[in-house]
C-alpha positions as CSV (number, residue, x, y, z in Angstrom):
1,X,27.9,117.2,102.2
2,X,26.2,117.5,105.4
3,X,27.3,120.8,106.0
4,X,25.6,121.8,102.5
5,X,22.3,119.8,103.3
6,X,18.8,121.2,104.4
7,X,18.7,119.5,108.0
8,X,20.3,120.9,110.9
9,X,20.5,117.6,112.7
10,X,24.0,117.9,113.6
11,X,24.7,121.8,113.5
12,X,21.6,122.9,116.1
13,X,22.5,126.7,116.7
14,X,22.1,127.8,120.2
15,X,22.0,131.2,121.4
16,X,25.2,132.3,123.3
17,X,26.7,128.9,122.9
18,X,30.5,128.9,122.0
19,X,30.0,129.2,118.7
20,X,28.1,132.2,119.0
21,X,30.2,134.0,121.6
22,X,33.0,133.5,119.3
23,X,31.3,135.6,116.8
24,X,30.3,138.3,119.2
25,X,34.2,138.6,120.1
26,X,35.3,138.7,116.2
27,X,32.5,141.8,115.9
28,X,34.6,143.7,118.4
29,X,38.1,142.9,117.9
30,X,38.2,143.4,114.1
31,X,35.6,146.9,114.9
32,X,38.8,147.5,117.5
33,X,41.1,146.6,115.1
34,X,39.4,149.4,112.2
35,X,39.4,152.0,115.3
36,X,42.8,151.3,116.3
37,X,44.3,151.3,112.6
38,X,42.3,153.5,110.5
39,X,45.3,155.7,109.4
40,X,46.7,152.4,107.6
41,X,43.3,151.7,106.3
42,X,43.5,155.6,104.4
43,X,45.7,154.3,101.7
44,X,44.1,154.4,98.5
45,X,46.0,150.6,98.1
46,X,42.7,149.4,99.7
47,X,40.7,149.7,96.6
48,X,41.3,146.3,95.4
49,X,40.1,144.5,98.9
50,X,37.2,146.9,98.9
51,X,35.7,145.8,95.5
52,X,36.9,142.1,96.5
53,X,34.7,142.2,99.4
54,X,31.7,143.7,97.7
55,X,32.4,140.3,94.9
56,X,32.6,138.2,98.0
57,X,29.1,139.0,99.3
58,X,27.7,138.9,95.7
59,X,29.0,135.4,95.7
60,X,28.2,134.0,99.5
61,X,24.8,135.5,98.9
62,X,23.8,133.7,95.4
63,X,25.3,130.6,97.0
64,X,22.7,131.1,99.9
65,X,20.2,131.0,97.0
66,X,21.4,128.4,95.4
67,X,21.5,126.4,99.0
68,X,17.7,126.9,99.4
69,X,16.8,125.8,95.5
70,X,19.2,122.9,96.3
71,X,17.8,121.8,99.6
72,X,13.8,122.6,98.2
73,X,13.6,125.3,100.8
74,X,13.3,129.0,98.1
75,X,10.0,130.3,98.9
76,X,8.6,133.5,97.6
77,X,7.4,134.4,101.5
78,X,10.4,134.2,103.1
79,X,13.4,134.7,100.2
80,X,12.7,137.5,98.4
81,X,15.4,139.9,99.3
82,X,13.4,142.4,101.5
83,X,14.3,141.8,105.6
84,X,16.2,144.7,106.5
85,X,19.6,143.0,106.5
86,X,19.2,141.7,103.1
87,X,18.6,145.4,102.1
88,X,22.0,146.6,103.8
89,X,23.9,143.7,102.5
90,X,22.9,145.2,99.3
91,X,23.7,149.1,100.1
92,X,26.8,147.6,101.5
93,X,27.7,146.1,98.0
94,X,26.6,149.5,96.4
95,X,28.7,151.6,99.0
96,X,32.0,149.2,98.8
97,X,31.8,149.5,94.4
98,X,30.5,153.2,94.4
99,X,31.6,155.2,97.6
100,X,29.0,157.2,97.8
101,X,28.1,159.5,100.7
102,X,23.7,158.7,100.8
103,X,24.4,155.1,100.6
104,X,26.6,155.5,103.3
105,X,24.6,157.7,105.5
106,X,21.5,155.1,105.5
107,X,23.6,152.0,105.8
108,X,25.6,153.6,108.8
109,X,21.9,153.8,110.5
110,X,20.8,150.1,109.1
111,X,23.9,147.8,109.9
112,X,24.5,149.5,113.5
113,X,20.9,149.2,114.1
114,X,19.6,146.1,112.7
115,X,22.6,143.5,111.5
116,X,23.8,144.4,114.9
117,X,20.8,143.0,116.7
118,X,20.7,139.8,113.8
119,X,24.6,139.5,115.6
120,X,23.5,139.4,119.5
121,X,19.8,137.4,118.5
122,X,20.0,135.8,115.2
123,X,17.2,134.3,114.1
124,X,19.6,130.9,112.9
125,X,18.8,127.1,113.1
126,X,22.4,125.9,111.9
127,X,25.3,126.0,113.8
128,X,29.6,125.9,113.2
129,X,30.2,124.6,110.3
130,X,27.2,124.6,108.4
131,X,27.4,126.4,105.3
132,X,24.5,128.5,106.6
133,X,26.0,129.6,109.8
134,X,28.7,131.5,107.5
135,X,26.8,133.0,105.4
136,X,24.5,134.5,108.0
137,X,27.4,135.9,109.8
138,X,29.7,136.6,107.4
139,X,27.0,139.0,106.0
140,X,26.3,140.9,108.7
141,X,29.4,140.8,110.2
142,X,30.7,142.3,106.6
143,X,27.5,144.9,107.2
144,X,28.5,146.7,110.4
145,X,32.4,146.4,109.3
146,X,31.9,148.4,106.1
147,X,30.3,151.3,107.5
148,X,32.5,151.5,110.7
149,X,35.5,151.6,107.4
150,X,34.0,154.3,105.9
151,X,33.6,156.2,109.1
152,X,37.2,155.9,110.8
153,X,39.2,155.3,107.5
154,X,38.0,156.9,104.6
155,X,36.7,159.9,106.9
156,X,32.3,159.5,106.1
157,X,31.0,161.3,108.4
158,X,26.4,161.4,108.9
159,X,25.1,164.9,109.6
160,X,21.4,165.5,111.0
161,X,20.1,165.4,107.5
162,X,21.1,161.4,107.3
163,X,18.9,161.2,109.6
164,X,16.3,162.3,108.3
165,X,16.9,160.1,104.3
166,X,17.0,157.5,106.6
167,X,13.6,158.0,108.3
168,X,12.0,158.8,104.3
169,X,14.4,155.9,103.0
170,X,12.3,153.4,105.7
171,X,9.2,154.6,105.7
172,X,8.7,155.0,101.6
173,X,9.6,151.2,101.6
174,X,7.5,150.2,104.1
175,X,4.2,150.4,102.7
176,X,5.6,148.4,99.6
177,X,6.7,145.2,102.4
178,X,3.4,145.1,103.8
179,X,1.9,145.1,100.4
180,X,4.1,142.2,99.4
181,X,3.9,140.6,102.6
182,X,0.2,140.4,101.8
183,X,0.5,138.9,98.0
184,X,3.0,136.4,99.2
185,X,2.0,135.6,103.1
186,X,5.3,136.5,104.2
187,X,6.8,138.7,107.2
188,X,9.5,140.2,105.7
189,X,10.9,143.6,108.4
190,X,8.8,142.1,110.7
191,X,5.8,143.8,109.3
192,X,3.2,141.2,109.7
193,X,4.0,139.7,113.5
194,X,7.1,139.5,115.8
195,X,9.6,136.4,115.4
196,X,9.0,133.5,117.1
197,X,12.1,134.0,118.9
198,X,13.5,136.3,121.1
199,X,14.4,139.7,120.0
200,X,14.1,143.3,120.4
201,X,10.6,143.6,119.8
202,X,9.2,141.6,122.8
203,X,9.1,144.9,125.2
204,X,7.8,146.8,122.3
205,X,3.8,146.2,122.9
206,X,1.5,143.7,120.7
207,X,0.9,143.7,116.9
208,X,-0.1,146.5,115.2
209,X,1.5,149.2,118.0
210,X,5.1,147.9,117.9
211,X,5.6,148.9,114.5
212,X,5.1,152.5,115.7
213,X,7.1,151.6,118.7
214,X,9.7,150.8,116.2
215,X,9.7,154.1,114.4
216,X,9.5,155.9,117.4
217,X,12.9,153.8,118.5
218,X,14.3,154.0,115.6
219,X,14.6,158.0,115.2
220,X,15.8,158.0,119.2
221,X,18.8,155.0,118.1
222,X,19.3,157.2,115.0
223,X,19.3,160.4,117.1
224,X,22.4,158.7,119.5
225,X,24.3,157.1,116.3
226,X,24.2,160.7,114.6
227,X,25.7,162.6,118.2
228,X,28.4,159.6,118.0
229,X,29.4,159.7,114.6
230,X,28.6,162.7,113.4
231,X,31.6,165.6,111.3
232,X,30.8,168.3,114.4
233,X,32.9,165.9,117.4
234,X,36.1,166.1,115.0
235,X,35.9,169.4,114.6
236,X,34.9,170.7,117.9
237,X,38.5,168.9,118.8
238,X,40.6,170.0,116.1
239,X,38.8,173.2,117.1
240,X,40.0,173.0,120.8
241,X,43.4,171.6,120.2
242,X,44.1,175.3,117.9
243,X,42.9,177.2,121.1
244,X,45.4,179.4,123.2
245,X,46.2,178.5,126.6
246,X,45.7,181.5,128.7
């Protein structure tokens, strides 16, 4: 039970090892794969895997649970479900059950932005096949996948105003992390320091300042997602395609 067990002895994770550039190359080819076959991916036969996916993350995730009561490792400052990922994987469940356009149009923002960055610099101890390792990407990968689904299959599309929930969304929770990263001495968002490995937040200036740094990065990464994704590029070339040639 070794790869159930609390030590990482014999599954050390190591950033852009083999294990972790195979992961990188499963984000893109099944993304590809969604692009390439999204007119498949429109039948309403789909249903069934979406609600067996949301089940599937329900169970991986109380299994992770369960593997830090089992291992003595479930502490208040670091498990609660509050780091931005855990949040998506959440609105990801909500989204795949529910289908509904808000949850959509702040996950699109969430998983592109952050479980995307957790992808290219997790913040993981345990390598292939530790039980952890799965779960950490299976989540995130499942995260970023959902939302690219909704987009190219099912046809969700943000407008300027996601933007915006998204900004209100963030910054109405964040004053209620800090407060319970104070009660329970935890860093949950990164709210209290940077992590102690690399990430994103090195070039963006010392404690408190990169917080505002990250808001200010945020609505710019927001800003380029939106021009990406957003209704208007579908329709300016349906738009073009019904113009005479003179």
């Amino acid at each position: 039970m070794e790869w159930f067990g609390g030590s990482n002895k014999n599954y050390d994770f190591q950033l852009f090892s083999v294990s972790h550039f195979s992961i990188i190359f499963i984000l893109i080819l099944v993304s590809a794969c969604i692009f390439l076959y999204s007119d498949k991916l429109k039948a309403e036969k789909w249903r069934r895997t979406e609600i067996g996916i949301a089940i599937s993350l329900i169970i991986i995730e109380t299994t992770y649970h369960l593997w830090m009561f089992v291992n003595d490792s479930w502490n208040v400052s670091y498990a609660l479900p509050l780091e931005l990922c855990s949040i998506s994987l959440i609105l990801t469940v909500l989204l795949l059950l529910t289908r509904k356009k808000i949850i959509y149009e702040i996950l699109l923002f969430t998983a592109l932005l952050g479980a995307s960055q957790a992808i290219f610099t997790p913040l993981l101890n345990y390598d292939f096949p530790h039980f952890r390792f799965f779960h950490f990407f299976y989540t995130h990968l499942i995260i970023i996948w959902v939302p690219l689904y909704f987009t190219w299959a099912k046809g969700y599309r943000p407008s300027i105003w996601s933007v915006v929930k998204l900004f209100v969304f963030l910054n109405v929770l964040m004053p209620i992390i800090m407060f319970i990263n104070r009660l329970v001495d935890g860093n949950y968002m990164f709210l209290s320091h940077k992590p102690s490995s690399a990430s994103l937040l090195d070039v963006l200036g010392p404690y408190p300042w990169y917080i505002l740094s990250m808001e200010g990065l945020l609505i710019s990464l927001s800003l380029i997602l939106w021009l990406i994704f957003r209704e208007k590029a579908a329709k300016d070339t349906e738009v073009a395609r019904e113009l005479p040639i003179r």
